[in-house]
Backbone as XML, in Angstrom:
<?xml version="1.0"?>
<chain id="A" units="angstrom">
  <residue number="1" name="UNK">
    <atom name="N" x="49.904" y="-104.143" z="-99.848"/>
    <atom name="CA" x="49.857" y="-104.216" z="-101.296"/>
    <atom name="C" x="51.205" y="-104.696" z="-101.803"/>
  </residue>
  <residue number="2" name="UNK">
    <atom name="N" x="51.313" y="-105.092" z="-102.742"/>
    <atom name="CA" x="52.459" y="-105.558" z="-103.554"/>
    <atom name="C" x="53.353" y="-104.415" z="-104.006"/>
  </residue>
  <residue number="3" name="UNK">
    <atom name="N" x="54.471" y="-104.761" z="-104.424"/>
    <atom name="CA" x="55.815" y="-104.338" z="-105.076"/>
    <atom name="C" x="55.709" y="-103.695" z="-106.654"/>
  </residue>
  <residue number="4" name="UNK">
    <atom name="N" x="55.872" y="-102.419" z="-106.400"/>
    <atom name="CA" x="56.116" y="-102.002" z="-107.876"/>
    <atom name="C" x="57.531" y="-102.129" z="-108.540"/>
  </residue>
  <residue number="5" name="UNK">
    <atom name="N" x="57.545" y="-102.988" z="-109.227"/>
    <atom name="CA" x="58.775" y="-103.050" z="-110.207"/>
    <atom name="C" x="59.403" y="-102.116" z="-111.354"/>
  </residue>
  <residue number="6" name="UNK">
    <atom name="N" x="60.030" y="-101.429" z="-111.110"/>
    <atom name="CA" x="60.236" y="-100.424" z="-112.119"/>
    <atom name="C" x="61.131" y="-100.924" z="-113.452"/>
  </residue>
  <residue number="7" name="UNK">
    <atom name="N" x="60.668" y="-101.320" z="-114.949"/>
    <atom name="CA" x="61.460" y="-102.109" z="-115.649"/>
    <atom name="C" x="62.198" y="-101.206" z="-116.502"/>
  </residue>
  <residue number="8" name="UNK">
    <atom name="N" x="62.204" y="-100.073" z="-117.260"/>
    <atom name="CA" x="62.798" y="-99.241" z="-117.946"/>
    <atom name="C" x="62.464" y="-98.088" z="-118.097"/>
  </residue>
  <residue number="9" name="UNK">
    <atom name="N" x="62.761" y="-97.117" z="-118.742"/>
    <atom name="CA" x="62.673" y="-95.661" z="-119.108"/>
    <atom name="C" x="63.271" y="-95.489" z="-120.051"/>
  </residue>
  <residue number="10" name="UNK">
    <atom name="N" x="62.420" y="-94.832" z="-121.236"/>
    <atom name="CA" x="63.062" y="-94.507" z="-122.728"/>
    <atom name="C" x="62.924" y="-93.228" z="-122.794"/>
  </residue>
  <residue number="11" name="UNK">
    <atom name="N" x="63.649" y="-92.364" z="-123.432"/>
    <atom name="CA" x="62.834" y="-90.868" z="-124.138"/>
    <atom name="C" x="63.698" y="-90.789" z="-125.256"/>
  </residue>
  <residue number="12" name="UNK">
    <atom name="N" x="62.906" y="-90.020" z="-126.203"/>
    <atom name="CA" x="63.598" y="-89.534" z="-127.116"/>
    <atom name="C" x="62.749" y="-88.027" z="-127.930"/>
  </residue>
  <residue number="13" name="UNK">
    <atom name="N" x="63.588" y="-87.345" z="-128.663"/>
    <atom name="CA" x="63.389" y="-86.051" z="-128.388"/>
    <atom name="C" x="62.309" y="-85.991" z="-129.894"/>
  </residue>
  <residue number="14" name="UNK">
    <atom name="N" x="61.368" y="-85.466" z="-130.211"/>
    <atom name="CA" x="60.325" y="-85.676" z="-131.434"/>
    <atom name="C" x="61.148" y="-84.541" z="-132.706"/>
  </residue>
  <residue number="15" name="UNK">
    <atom name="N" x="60.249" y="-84.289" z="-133.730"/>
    <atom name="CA" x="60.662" y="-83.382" z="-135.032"/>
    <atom name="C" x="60.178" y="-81.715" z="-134.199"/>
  </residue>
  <residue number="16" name="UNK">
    <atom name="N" x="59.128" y="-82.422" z="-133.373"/>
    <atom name="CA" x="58.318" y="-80.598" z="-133.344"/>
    <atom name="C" x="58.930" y="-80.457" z="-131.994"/>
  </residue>
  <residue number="17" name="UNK">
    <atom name="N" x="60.209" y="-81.179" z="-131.249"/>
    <atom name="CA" x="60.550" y="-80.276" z="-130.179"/>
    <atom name="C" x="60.231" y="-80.915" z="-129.238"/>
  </residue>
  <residue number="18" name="UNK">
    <atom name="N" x="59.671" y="-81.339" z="-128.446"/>
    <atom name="CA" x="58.369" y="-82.651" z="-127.989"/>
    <atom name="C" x="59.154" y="-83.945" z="-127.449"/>
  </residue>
  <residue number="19" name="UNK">
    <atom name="N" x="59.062" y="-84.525" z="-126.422"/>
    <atom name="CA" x="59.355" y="-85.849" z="-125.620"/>
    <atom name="C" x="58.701" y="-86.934" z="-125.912"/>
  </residue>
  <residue number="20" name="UNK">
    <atom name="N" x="58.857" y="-88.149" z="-126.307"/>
    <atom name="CA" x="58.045" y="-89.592" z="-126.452"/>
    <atom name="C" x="58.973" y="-90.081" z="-124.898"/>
  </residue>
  <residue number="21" name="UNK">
    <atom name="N" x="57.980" y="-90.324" z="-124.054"/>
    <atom name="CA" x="58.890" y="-90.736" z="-122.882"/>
    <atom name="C" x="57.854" y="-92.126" z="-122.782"/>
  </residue>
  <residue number="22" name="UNK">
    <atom name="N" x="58.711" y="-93.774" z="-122.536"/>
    <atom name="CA" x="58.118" y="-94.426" z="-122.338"/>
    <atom name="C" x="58.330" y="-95.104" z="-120.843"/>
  </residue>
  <residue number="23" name="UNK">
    <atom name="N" x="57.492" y="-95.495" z="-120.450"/>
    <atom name="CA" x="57.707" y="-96.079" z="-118.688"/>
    <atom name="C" x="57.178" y="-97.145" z="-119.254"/>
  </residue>
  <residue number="24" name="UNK">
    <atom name="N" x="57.594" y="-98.546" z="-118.417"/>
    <atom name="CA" x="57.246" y="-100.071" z="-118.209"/>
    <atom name="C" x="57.710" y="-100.010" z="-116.745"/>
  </residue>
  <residue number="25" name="UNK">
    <atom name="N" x="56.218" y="-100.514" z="-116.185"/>
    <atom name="CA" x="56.099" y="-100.589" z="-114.366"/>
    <atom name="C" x="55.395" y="-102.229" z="-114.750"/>
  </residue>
  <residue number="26" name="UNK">
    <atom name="N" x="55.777" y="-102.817" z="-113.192"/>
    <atom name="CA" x="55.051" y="-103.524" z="-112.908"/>
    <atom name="C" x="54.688" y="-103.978" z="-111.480"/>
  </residue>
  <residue number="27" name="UNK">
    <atom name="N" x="53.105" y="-103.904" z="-111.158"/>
    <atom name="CA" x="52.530" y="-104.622" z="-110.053"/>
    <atom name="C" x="52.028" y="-105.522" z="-109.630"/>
  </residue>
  <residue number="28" name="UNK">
    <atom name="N" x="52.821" y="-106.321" z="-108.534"/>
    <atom name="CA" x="52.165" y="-107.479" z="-108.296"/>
    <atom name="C" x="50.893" y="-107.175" z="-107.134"/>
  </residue>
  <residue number="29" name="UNK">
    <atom name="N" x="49.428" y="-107.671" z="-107.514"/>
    <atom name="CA" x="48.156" y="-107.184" z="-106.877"/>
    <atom name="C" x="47.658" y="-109.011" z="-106.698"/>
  </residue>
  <residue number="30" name="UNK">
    <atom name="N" x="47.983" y="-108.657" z="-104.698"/>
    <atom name="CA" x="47.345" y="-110.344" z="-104.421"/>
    <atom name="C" x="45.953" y="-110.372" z="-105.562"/>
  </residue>
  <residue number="31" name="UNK">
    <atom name="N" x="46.054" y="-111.853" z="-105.694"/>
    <atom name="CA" x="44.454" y="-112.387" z="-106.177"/>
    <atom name="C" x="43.505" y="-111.740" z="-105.483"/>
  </residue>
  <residue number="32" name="UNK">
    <atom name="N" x="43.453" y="-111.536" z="-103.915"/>
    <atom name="CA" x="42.346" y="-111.402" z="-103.600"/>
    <atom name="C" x="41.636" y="-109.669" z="-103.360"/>
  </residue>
  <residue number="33" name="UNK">
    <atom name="N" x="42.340" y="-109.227" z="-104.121"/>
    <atom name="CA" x="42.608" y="-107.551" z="-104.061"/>
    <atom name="C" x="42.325" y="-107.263" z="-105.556"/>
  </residue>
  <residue number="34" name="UNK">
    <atom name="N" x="42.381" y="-108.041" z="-106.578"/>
    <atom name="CA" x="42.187" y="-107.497" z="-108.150"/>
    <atom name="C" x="41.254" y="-106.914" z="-108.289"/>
  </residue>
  <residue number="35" name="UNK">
    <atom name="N" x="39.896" y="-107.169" z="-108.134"/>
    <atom name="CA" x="38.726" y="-106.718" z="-108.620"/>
    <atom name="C" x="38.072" y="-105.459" z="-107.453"/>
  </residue>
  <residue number="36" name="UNK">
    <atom name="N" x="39.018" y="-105.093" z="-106.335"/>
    <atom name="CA" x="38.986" y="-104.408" z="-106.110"/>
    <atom name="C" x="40.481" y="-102.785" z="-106.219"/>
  </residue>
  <residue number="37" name="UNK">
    <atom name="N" x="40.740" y="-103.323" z="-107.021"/>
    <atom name="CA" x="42.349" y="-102.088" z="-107.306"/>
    <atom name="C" x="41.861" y="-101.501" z="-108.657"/>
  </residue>
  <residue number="38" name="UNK">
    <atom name="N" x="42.674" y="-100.426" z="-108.517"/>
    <atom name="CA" x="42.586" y="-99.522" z="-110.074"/>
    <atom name="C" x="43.869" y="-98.451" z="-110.134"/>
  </residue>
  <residue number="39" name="UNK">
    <atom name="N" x="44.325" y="-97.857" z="-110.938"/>
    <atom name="CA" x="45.554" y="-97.968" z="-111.753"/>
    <atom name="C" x="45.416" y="-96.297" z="-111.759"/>
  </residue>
  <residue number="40" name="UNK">
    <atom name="N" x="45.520" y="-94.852" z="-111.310"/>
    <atom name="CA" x="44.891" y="-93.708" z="-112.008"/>
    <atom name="C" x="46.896" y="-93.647" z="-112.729"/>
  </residue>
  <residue number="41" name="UNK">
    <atom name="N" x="46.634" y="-92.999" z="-113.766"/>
    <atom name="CA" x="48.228" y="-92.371" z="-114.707"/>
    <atom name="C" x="47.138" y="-91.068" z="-114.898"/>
  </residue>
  <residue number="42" name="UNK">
    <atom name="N" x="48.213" y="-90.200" z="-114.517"/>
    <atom name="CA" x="47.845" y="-88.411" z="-114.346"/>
    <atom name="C" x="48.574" y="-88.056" z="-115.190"/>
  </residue>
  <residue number="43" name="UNK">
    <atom name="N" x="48.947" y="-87.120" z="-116.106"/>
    <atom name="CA" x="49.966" y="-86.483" z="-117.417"/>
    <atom name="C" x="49.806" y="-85.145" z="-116.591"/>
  </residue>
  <residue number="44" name="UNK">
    <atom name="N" x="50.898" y="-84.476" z="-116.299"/>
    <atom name="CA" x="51.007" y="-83.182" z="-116.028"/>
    <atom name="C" x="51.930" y="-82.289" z="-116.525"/>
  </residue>
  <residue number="45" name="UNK">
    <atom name="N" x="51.924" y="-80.991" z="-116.913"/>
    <atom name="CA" x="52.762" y="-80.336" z="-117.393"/>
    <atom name="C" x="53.196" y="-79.298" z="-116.410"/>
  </residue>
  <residue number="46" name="UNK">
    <atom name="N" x="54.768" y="-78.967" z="-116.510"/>
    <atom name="CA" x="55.470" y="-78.246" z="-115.820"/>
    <atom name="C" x="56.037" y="-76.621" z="-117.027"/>
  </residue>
  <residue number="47" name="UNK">
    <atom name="N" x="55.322" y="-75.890" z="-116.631"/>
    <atom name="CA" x="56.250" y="-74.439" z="-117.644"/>
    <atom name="C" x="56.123" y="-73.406" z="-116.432"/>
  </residue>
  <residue number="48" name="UNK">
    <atom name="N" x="57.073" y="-73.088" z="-116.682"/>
    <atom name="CA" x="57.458" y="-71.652" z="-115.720"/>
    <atom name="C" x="57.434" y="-71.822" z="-114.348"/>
  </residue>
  <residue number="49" name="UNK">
    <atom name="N" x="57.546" y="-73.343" z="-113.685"/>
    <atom name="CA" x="57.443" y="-74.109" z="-112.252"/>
    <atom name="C" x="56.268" y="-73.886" z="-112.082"/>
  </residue>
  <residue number="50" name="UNK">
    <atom name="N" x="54.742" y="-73.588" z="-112.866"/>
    <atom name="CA" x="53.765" y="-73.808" z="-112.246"/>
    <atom name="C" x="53.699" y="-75.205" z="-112.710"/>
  </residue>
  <residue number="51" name="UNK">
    <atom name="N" x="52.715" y="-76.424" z="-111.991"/>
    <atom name="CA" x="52.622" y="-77.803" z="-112.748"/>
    <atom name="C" x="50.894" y="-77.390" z="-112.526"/>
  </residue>
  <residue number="52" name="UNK">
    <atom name="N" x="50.590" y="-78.101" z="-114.101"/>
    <atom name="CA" x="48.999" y="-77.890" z="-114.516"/>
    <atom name="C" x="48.449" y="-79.660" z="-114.698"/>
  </residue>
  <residue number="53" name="UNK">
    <atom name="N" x="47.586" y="-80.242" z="-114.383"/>
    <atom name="CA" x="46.828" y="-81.245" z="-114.903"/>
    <atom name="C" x="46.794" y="-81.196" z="-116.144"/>
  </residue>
  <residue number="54" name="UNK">
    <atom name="N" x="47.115" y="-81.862" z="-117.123"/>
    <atom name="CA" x="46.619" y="-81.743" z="-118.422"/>
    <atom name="C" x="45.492" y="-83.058" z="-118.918"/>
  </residue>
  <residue number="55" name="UNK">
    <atom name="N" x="45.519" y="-84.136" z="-117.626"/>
    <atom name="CA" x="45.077" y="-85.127" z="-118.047"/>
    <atom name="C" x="44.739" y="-86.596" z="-117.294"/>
  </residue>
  <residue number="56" name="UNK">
    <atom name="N" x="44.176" y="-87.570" z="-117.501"/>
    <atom name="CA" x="44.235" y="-88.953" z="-116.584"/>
    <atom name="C" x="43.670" y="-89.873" z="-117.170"/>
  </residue>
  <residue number="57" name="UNK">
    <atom name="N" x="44.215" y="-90.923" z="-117.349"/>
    <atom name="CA" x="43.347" y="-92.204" z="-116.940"/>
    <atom name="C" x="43.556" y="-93.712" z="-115.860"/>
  </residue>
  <residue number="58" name="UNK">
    <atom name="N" x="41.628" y="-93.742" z="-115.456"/>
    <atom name="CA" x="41.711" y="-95.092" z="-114.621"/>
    <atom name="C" x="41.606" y="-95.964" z="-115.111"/>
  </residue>
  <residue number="59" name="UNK">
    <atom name="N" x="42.186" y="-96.776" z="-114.847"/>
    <atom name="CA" x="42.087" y="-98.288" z="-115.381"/>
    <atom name="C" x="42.146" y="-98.965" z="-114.216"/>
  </residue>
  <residue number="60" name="UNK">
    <atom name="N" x="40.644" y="-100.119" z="-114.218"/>
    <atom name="CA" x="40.239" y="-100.646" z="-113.080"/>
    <atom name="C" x="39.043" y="-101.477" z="-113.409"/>
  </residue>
  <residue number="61" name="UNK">
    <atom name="N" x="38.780" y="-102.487" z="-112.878"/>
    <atom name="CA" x="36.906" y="-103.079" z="-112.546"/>
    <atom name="C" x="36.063" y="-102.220" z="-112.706"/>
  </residue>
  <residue number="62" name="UNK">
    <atom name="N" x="36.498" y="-100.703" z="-111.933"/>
    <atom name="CA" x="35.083" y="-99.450" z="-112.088"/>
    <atom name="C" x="35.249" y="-98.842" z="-113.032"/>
  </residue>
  <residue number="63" name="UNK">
    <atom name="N" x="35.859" y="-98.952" z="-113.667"/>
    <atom name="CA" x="36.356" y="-97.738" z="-114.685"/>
    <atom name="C" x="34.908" y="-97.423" z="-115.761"/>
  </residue>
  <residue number="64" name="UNK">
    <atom name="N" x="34.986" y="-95.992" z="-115.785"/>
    <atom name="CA" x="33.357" y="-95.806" z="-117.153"/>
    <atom name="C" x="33.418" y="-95.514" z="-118.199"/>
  </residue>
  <residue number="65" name="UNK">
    <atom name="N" x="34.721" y="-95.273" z="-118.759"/>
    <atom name="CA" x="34.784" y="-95.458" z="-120.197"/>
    <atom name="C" x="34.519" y="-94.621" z="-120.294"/>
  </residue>
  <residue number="66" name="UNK">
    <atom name="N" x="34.232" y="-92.922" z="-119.971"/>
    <atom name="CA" x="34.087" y="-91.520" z="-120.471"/>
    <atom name="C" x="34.932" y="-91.084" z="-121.029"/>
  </residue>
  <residue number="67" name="UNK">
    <atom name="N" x="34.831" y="-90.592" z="-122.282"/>
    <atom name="CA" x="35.293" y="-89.735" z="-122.967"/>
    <atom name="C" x="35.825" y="-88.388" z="-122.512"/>
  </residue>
  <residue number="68" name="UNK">
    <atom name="N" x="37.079" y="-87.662" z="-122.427"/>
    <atom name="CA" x="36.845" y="-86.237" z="-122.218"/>
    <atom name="C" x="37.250" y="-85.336" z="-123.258"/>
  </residue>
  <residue number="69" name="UNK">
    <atom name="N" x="37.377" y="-84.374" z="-122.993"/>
    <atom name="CA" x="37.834" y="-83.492" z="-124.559"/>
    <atom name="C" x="39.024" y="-82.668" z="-124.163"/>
  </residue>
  <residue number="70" name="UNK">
    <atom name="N" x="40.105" y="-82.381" z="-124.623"/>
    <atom name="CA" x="41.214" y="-81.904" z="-123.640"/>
    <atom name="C" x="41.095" y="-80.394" z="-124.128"/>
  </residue>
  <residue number="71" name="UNK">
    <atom name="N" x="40.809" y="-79.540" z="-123.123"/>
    <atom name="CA" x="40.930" y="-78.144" z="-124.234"/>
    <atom name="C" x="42.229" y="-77.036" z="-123.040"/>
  </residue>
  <residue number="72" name="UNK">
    <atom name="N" x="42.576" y="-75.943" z="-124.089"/>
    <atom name="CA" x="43.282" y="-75.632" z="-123.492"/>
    <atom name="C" x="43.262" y="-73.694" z="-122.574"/>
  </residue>
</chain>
């Protein structure tokens, strides 16, 4: 597979306390591999050193477009 390019990292701190953290990646995916690759980004949270899932999305050819509902 190709080279992930890592291009920057921003954060900055919000009003309610809260992180806006931005990532710019990039992958180069031979031609003949596109329509078979997909992308998962997981969001996880860390409090008290347990780490919880809070979240995901795939982005891909298969991807189904489901909706989820995040509850807590």
């Amino acid at each position: 597979m190709g080279q992930v390019t890592k291009k920057k990292t921003s954060e900055r701190v919000l009003v309610d306390g809260g992180a806006d953290i931005g990532e710019s990646m990039f992958f180069n995916v031979p031609r003949s591999r596109v329509l078979k690759s997909h992308l998962r980004l997981s969001i996880v949270c860390d409090t008290d050193n347990v780490t919880k899932s809070i979240g995901h999305v795939t982005l891909g050819p298969k991807s189904s477009g489901k909706v989820g509902v995040l509850t807590s």
